[in-house]
Structures are given as C-alpha cells and as structure tokens.
N, C-alpha and C positions, 0 to 999 in steps of 0.2 A: 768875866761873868756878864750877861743880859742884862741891862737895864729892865725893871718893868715895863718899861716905857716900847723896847723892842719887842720884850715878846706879845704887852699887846696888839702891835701895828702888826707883828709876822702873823699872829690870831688872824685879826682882822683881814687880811688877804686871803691867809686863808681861805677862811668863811665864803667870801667872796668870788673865791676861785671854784667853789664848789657848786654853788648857783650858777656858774657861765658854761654848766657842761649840758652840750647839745642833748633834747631830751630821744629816746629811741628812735629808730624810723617804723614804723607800726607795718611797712611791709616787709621788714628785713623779720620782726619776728611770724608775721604774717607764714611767712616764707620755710623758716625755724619749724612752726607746727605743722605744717604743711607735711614738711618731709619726716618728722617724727612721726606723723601719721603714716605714711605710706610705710614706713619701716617695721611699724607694729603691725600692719593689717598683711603685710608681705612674711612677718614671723609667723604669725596664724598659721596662715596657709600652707609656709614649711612646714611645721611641727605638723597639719595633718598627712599633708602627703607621706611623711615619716611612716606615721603611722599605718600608711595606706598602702607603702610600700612592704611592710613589715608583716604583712597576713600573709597565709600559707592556705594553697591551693587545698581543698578537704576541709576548711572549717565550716562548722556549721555557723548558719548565721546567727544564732545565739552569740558565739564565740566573736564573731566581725565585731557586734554590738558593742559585747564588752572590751574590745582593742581599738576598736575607731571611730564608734559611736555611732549615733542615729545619720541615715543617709538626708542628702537637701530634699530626694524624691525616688519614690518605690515604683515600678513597673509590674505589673504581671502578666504571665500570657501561658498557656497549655498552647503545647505543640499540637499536631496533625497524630502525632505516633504517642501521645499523652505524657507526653515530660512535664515535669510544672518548671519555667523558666521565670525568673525574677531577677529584675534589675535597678541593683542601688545606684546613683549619682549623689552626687560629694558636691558640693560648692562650695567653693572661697570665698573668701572678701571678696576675691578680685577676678574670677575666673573658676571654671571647673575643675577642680582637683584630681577627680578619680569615678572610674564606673567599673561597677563589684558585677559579676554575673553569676548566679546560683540557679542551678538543676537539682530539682527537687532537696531541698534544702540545706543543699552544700558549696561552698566557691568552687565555681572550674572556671573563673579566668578575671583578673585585675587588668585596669589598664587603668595607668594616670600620666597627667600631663605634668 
C-alpha cells in the first residue's frame, strides 16, 4: 500500500506535468479550418451539380425550380424566327456549376462542369 505521503508527491507531478504541455500552434489549427472549410464549400457544390444533373430534358421551368432551385443569373433573348430562349447559370462556392437552356418554357439542354 501507498503511503500518503506518495500518492501526494505522484499528485503533485502530476499536476505539474500537465502545465508543461506545449500550448497549440495557432497555424496548425489555422490550417485545420482552412481545410474544413474547403470541404464544406466543395460538398455544396456536389450536392447541386447532383441535382443538376438529375433534370430531364422537357421540364418546365416551374419543375427546374422545384428540383434545383433558383438559378445565380437568368438570360433572356427572342430569336430572329420568335423562339423565347432563356438561360439559367448555377454558381458554386467555388466555380460555375451548370447552365439550363429553355425554349419557350421548357429545358432542351443542361450542361455542367
């Protein structure tokens, strides 16, 4: 059996040993969020492309709406031969995601990066 005597000095170092631990390096967690960040803003942007991937030629844009949600920027433009052409763009975090093209208010053609 431990004297009291030892288990206070083994305390006491203890104690001691725990104060002598070097404190973080502030660029290692620097570093840490850094990449936690990039990881979340790069998930974003899969889950839309997903999404973006996931529409079917003949929806109306009602329908886009509700499966991809609102575009970063809307284009319009009438043809020479009177087509109404309309173009959604998609942005990421981190880059352009996808561009929708709709003829009088239906998708005829996705393209995403």
């Amino acid at each position: 059996m431990k004297s009291p005597r030892t288990i206070v000095l083994t305390f006491v170092v203890a104690a001691s040993l725990v104060g002598c631990e070097p404190p973080p390096d502030p660029r290692l967690q620097a570093a840490q969020d850094f990449k936690s960040t990039v990881f979340d803003l790069v998930g974003r942007d899969e889950s839309q492309t997903r999404r973006l991937n996931g529409l079917q030629l003949g929806m109306s844009d009602r329908e886009v709406l509700d499966a991809a949600g609102s575009p970063t920027r809307r284009e319009s433009r009438v043809t020479e031969s009177g087509r109404n052409l309309e173009t959604w763009v998609y942005n990421g975090e981190l880059s352009t995601l996808g561009t929708l093209t709709f003829e009088n208010g239906r998708l005829v053609q996705v393209q995403t990066n």
